[in-house]
MARBA-3410 file (N, C-alpha, C, O; in Angstrom, 1 decimal):
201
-48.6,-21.3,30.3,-49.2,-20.1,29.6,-48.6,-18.8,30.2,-48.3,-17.8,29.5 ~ -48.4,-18.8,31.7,-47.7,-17.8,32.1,-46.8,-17.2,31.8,-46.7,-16.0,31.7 ~ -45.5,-18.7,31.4,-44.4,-18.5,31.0,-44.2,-17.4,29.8,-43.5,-16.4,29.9 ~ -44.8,-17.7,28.9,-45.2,-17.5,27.8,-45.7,-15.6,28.0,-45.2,-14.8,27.2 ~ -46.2,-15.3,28.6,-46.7,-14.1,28.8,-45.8,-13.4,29.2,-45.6,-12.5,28.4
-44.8,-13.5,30.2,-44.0,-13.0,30.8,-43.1,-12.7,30.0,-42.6,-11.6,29.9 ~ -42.8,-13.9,29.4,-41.4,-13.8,27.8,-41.8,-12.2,27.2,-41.0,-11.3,27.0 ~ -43.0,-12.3,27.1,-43.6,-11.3,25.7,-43.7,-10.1,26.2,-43.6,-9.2,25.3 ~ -43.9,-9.6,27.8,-43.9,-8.5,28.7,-42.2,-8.2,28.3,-41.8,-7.3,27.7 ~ -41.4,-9.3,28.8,-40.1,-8.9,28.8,-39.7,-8.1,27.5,-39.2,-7.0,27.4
-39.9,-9.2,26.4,-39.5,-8.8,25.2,-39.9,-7.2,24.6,-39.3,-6.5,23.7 ~ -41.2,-7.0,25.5,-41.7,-5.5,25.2,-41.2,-4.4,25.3,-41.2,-3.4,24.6 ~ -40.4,-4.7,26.6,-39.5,-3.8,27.8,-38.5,-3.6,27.0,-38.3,-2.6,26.4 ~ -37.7,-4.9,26.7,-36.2,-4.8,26.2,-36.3,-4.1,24.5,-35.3,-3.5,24.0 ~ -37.7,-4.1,23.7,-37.8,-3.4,22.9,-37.9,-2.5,23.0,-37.8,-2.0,21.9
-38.0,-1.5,24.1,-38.5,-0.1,24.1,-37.1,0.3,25.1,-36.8,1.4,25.3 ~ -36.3,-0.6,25.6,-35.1,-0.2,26.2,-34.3,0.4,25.2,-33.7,1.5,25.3 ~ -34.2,-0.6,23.9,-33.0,-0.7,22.9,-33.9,0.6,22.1,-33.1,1.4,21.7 ~ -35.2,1.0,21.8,-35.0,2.2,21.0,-34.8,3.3,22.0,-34.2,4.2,21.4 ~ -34.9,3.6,23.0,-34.3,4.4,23.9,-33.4,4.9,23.5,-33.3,6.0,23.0
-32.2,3.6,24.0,-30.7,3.9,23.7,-30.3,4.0,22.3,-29.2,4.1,21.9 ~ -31.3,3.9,21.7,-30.7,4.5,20.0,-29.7,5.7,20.3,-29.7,6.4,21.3 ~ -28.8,5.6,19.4,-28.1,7.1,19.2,-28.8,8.3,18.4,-28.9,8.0,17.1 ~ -29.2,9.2,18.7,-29.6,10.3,18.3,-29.1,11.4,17.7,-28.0,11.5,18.3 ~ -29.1,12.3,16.9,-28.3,13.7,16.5,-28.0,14.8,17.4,-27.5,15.9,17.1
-28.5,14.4,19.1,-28.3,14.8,19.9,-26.6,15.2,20.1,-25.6,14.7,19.5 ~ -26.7,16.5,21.3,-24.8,16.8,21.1,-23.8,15.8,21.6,-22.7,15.8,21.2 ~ -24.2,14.9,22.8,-23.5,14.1,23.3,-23.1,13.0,22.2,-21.9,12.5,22.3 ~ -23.9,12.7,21.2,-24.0,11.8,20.9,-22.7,11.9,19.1,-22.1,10.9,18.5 ~ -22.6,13.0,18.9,-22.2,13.9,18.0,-20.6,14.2,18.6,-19.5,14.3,18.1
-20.9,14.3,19.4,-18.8,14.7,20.2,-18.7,13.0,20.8,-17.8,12.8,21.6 ~ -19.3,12.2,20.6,-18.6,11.2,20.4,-18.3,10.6,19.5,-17.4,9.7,19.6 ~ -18.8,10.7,18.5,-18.5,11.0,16.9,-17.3,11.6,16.3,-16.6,11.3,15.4 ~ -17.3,12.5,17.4,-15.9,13.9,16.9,-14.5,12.9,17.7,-13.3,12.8,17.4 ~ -15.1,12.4,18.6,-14.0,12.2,19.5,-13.3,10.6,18.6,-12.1,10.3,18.3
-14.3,10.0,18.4,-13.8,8.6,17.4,-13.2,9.1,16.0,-12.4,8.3,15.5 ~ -13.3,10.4,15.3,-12.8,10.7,14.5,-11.3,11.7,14.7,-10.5,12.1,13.8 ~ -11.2,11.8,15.9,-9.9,12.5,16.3,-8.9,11.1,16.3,-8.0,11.0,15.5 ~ -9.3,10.0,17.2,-8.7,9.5,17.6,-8.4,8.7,16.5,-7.3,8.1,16.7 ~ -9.0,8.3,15.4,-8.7,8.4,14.5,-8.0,8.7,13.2,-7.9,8.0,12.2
-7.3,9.9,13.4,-5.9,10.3,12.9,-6.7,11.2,11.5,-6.0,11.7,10.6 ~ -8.5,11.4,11.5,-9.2,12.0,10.8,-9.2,13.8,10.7,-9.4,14.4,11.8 ~ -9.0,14.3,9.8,-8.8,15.2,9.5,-10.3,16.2,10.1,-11.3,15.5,10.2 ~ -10.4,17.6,10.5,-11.5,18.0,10.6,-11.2,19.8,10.8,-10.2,20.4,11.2 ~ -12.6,20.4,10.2,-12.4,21.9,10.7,-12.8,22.1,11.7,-14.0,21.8,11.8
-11.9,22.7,12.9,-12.3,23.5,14.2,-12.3,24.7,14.3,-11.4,25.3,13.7 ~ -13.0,25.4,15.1,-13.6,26.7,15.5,-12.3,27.5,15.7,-12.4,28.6,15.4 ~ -11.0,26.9,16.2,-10.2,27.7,15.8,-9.4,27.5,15.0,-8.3,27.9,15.3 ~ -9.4,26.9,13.7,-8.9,27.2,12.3,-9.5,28.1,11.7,-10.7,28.4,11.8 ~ -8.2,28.6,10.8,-8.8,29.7,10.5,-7.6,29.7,8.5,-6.6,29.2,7.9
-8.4,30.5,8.4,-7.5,30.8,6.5,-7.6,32.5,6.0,-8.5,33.3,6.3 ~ -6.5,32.6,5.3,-7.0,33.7,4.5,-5.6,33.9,3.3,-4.8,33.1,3.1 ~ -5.8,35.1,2.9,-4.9,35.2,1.6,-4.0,36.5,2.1,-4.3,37.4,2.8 ~ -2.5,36.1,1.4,-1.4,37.1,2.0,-0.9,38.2,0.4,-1.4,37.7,-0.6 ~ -0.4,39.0,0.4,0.3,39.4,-0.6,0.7,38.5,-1.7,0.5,38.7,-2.9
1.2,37.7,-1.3,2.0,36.8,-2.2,1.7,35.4,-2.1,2.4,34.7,-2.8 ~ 0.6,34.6,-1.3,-0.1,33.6,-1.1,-0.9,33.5,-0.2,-1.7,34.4,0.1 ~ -0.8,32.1,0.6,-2.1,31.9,0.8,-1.5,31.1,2.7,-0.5,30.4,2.7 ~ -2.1,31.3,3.9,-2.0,30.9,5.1,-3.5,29.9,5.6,-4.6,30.3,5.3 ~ -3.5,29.0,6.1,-4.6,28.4,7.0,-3.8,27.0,8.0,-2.6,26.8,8.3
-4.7,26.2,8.4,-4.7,25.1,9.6,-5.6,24.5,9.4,-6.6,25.1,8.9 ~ -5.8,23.2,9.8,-6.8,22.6,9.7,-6.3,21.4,11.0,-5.2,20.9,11.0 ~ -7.1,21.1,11.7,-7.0,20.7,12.9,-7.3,18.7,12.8,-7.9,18.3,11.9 ~ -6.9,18.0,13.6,-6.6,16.4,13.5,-5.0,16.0,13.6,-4.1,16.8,13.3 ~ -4.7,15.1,14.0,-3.7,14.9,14.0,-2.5,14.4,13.1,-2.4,13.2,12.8
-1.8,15.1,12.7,-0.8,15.1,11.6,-0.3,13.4,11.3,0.0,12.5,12.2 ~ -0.3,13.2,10.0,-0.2,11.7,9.6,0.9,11.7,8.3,0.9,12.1,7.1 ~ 1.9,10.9,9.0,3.6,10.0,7.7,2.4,9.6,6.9,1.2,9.1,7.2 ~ 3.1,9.9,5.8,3.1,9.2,4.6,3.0,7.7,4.9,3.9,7.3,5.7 ~ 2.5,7.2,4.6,2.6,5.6,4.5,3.5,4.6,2.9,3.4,4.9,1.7
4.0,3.8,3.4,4.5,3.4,1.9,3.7,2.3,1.4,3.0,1.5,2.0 ~ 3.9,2.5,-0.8,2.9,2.3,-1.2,2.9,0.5,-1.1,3.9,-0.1,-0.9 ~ 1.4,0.0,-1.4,1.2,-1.5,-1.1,1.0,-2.1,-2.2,0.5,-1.6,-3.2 ~ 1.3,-3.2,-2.1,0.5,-3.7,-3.3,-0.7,-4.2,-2.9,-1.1,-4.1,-1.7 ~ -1.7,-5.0,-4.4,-2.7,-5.9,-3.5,-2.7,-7.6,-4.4,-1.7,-8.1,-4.9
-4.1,-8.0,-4.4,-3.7,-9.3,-4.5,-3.3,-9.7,-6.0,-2.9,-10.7,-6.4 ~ -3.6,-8.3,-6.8,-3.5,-8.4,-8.5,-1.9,-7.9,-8.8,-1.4,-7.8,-9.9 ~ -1.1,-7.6,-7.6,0.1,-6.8,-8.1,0.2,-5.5,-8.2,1.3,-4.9,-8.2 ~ -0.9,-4.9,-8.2,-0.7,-4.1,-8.3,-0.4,-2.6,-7.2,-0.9,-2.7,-6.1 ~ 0.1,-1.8,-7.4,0.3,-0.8,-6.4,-0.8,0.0,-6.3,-1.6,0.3,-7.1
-0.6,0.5,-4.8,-1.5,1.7,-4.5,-0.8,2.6,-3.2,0.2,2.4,-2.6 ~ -1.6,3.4,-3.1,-1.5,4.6,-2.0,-2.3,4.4,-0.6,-3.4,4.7,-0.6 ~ -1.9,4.0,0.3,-2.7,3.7,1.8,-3.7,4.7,2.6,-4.8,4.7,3.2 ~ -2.4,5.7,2.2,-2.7,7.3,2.4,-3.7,8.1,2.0,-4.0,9.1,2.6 ~ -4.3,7.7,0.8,-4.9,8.6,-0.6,-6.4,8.5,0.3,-7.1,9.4,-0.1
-6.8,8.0,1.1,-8.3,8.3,2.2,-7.9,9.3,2.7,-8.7,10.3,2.5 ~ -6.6,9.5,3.5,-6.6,10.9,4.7,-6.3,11.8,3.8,-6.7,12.9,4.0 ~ -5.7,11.6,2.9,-5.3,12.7,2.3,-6.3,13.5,1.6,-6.2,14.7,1.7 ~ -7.3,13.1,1.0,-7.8,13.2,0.1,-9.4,14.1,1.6,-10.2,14.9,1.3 ~ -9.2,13.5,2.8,-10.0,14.1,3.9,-9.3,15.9,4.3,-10.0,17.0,4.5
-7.9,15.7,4.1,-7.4,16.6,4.4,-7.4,17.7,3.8,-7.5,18.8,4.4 ~ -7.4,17.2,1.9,-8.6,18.1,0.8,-9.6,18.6,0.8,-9.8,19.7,0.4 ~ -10.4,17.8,1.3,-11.8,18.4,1.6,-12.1,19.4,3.0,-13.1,20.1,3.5 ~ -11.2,19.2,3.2,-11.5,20.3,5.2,-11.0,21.6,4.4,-11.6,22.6,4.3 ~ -9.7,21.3,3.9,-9.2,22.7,3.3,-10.5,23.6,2.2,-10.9,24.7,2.4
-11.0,22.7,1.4,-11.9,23.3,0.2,-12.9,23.9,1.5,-13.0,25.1,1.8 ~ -13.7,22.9,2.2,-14.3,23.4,3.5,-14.5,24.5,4.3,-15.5,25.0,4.8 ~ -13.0,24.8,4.5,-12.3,26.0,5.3,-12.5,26.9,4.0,-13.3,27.8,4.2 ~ -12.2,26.9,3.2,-12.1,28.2,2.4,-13.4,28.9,2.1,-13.8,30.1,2.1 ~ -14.1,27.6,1.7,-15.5,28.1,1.2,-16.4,29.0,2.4,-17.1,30.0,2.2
-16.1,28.4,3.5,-16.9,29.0,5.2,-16.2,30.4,5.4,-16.9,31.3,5.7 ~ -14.5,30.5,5.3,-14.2,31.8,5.8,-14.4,32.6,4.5,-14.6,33.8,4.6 ~ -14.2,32.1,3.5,-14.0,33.4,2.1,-14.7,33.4,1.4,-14.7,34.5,0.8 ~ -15.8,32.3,0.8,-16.9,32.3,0.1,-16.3,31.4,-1.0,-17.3,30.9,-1.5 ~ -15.5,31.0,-1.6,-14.7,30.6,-2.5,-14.3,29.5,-2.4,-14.6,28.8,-1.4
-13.5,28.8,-3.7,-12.7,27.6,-3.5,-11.2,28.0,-2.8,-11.1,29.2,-2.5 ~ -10.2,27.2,-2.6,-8.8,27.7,-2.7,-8.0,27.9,-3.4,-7.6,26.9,-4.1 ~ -7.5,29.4,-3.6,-6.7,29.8,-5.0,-5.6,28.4,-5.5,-5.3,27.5,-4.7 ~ -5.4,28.5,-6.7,-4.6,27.1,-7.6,-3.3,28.4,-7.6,-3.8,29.5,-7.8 ~ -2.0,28.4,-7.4,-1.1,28.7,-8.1,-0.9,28.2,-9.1,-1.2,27.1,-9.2
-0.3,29.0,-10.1,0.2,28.6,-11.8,1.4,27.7,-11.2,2.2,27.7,-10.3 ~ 0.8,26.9,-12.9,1.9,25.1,-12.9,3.4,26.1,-13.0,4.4,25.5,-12.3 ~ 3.7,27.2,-13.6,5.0,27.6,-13.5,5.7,28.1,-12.3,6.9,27.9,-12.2 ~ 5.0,28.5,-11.5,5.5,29.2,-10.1,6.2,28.7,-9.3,5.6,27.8,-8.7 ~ 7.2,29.0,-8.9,7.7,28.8,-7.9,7.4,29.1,-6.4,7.3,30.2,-5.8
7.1,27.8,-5.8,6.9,27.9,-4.3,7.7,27.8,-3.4,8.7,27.1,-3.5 ~ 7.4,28.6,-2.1,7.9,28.5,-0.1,6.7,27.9,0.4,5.6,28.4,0.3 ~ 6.9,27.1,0.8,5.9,26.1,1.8,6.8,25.9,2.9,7.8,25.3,3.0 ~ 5.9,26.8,3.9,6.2,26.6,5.4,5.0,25.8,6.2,3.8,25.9,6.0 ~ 5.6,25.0,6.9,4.6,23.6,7.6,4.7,23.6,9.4,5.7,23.5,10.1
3.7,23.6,9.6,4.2,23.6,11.4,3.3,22.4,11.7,2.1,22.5,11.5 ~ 3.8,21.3,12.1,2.8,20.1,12.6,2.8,19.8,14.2,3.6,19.1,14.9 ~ 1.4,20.7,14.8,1.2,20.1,16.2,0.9,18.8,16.6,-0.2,18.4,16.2 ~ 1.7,17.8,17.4,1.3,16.9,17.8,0.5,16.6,18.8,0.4,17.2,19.9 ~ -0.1,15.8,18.5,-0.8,15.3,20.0,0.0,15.1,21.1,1.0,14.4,21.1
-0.7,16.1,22.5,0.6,16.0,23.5,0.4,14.6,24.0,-0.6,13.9,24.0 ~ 1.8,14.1,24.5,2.0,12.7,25.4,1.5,13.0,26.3,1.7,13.9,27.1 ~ 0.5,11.7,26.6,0.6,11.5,28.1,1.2,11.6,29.0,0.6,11.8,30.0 ~ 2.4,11.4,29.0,3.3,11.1,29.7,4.3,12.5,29.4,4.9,12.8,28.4 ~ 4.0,13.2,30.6,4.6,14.8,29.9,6.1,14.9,30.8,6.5,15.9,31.3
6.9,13.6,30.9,8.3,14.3,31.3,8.8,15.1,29.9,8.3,15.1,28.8 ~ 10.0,15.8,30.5,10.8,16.8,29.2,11.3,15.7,28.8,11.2,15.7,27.5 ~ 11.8,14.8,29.1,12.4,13.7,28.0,11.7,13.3,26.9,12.3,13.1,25.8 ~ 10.3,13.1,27.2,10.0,12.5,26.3,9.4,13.7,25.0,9.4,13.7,23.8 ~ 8.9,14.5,25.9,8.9,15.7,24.9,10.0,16.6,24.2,9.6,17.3,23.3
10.8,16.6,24.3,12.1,16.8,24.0,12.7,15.9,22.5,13.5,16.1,21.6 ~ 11.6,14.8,23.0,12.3,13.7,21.4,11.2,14.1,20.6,11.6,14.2,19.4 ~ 10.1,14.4,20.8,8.8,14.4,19.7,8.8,13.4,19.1,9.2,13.7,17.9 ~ 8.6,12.3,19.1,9.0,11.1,17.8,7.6,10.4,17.5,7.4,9.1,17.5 ~ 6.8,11.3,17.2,5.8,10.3,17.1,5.6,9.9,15.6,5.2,8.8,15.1
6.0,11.2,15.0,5.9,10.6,13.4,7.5,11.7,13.1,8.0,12.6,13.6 ~ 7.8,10.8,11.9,9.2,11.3,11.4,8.5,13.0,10.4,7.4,13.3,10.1 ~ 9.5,13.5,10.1,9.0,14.7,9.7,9.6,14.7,8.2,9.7,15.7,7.6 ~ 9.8,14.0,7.7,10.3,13.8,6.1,8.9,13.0,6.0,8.2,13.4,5.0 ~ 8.3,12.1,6.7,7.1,11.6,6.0,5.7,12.3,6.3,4.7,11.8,5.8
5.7,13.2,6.9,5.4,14.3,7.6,4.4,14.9,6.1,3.3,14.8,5.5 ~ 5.6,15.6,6.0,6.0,16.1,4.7,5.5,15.6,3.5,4.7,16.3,3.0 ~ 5.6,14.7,3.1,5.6,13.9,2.3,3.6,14.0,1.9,2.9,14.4,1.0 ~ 3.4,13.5,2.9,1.7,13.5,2.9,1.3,14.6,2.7,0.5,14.8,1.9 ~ 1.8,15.5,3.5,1.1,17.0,3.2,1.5,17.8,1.8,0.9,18.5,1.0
2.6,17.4,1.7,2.7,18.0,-0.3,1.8,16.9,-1.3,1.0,17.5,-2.0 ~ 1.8,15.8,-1.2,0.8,15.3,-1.5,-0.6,15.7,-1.7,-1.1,15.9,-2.8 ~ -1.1,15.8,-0.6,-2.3,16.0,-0.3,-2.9,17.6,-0.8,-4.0,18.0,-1.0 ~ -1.9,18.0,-0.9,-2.2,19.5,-1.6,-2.0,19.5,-3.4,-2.6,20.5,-3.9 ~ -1.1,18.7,-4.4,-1.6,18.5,-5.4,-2.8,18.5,-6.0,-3.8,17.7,-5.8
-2.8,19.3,-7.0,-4.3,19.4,-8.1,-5.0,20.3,-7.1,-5.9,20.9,-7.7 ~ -5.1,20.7,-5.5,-5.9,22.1,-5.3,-5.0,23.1,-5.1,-5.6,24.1,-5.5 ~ -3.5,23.5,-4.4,-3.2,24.6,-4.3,-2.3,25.0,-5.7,-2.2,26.0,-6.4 ~ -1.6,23.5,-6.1,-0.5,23.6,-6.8,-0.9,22.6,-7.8,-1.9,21.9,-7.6 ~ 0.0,22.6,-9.4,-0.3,21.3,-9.9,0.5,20.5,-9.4,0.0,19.4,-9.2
1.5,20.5,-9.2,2.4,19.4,-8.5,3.6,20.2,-8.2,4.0,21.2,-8.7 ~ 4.3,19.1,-6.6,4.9,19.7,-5.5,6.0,19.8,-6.4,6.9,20.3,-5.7 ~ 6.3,19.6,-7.4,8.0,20.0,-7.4,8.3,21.4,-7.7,9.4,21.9,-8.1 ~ 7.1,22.2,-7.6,6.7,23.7,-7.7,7.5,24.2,-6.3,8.0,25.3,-6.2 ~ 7.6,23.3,-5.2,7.8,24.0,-4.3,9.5,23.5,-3.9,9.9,22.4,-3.5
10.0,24.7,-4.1,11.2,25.4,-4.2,12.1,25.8,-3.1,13.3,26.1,-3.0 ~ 11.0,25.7,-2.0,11.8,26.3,-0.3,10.9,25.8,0.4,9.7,26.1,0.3 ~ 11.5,24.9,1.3,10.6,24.1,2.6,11.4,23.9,3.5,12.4,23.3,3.6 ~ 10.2,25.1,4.6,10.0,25.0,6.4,9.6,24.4,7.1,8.4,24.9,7.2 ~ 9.7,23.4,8.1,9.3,22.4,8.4,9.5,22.6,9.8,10.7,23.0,10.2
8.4,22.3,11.1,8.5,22.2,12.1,7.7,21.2,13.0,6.5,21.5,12.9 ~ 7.9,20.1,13.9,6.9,19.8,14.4,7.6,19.7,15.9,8.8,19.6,16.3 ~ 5.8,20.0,16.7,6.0,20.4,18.3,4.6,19.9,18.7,3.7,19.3,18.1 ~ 4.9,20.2,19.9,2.9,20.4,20.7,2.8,20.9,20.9,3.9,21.5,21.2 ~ 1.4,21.7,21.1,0.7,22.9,21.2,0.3,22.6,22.3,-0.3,21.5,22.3
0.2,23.3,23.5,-1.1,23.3,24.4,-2.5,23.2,24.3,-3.1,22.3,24.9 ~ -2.9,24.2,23.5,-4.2,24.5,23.6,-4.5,24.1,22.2,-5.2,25.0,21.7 ~ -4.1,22.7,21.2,-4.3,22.0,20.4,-4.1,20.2,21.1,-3.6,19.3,20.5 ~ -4.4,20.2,22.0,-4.3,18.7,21.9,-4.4,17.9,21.4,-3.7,17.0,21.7 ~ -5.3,17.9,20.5,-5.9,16.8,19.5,-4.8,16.9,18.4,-4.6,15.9,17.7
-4.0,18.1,18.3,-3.5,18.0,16.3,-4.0,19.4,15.7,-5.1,20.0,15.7 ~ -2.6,19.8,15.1,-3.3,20.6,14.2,-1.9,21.0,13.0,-0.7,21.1,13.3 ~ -2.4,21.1,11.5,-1.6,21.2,10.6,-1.6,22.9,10.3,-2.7,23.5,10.1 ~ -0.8,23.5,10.2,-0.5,25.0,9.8,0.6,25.3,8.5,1.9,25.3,8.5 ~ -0.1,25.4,7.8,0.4,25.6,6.1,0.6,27.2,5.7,-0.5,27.8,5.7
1.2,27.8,5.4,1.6,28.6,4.7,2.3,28.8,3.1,3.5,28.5,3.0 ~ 1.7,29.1,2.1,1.9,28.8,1.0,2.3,30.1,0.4,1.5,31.0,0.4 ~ 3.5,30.4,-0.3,3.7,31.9,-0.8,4.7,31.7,-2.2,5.8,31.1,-2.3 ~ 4.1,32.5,-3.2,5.1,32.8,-4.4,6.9,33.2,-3.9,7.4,34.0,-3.1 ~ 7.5,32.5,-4.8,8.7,32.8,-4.6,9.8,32.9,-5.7,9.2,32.5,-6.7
11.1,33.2,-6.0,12.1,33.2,-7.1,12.4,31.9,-6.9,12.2,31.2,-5.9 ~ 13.0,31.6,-7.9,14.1,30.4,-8.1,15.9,30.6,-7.4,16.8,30.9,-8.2 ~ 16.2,30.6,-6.4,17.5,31.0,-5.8,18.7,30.3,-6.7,18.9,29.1,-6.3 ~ 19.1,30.5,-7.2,20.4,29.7,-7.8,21.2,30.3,-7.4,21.6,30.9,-8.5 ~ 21.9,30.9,-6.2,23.1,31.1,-6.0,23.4,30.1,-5.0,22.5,29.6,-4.3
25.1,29.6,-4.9,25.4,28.9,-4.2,25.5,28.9,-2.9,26.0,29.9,-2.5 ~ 25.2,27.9,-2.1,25.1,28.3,-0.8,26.7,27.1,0.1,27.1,25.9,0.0 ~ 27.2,28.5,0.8,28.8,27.5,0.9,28.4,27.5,2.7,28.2,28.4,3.6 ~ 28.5,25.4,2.6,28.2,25.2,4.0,29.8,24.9,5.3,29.8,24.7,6.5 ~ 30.9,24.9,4.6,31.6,24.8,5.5,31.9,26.6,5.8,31.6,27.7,5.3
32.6,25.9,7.1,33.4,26.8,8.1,34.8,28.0,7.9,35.2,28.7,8.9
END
């Protein structure tokens, strides 16, 4: 009979241990949240992203760690899809996010006719391992697939589609004082250049 008591003492204990350690909306509990969603490759707005509107377009950032295009898959019906279309579509919503918080607004659409300059700076997550060699290669993601996701990902809200964009700047580095990631977009109206550009010597 003792046995029996003691089980039910214990079981009481270990019941009131496990709601203890529930997780709570407490802050600790919340930046480990943040920290699973960094590491992650999840898109998110930070306190120092920021947006606003230029003469002739539009500038902001939006903070996580920059993510290649993935290539498309099939599944078990044949059919194809996009791997990508979750981050991306995360990467949409931080933007609409960002705009609405700093400007009150959605983010301006350029007209389907316009000609775009899309300048891109992708901070990487710094290496652990901080010789100049290895910083020096940056190779953590290629920058044509780079690319690729972030014109993407901006379809149907800044632009109707990327073949609008006409001149592309492209940079990726690490930031110091971005560890985690951070994407910096600049978007601005521009001409159509058709003059020829003569590359030899």
């Amino acid at each position: 009979m003792m046995k029996y008591i003691k089980l039910a003492i214990a079981a009481i204990y270990l019941a009131e241990y496990v709601m203890w350690q529930k997780p709570t909306n407490d802050a600790p509990h919340n930046t480990m949240a943040t920290k699973d969603m960094r590491k992650s490759g999840i898109f998110y707005v930070d306190e120092d992203d920021y947006c606003g509107l230029s003469k002739d377009g539009i500038y902001f950032s939006i903070s996580g760690k920059p993510v290649p295009q993935k290539r498309d898959r099939s599944n078990r019906n044949g059919n194809r899809y996009n791997p990508s279309k979750r981050q991306q579509q995360q990467f949409k919503e931080c933007c609409k996010n960002l705009f609405l918080s700093h400007t009150g607004k959605q983010p301006p659409k350029f007209d389907a006719n316009q000609a775009l300059k899309l300048s891109l700076v992708y901070y990487l997550r710094h290496p652990k391992n901080g010789r100049p060699d290895v910083l020096n290669r940056c190779s953590q993601a290629d920058l044509d697939n780079l690319n690729k996701f972030t014109l993407d990902a901006m379809v149907g809200l800044f632009y109707a589609d990327d073949v609008q964009v006409t001149e592309l700047i492209t940079k990726k580095s690490y930031h110091p004082d971005s560890p985690h990631g951070r994407v910096v977009v600049k978007l601005e109206k521009t001409t159509l250049d058709t003059s020829f550009i003569e590359c030899r010597k």
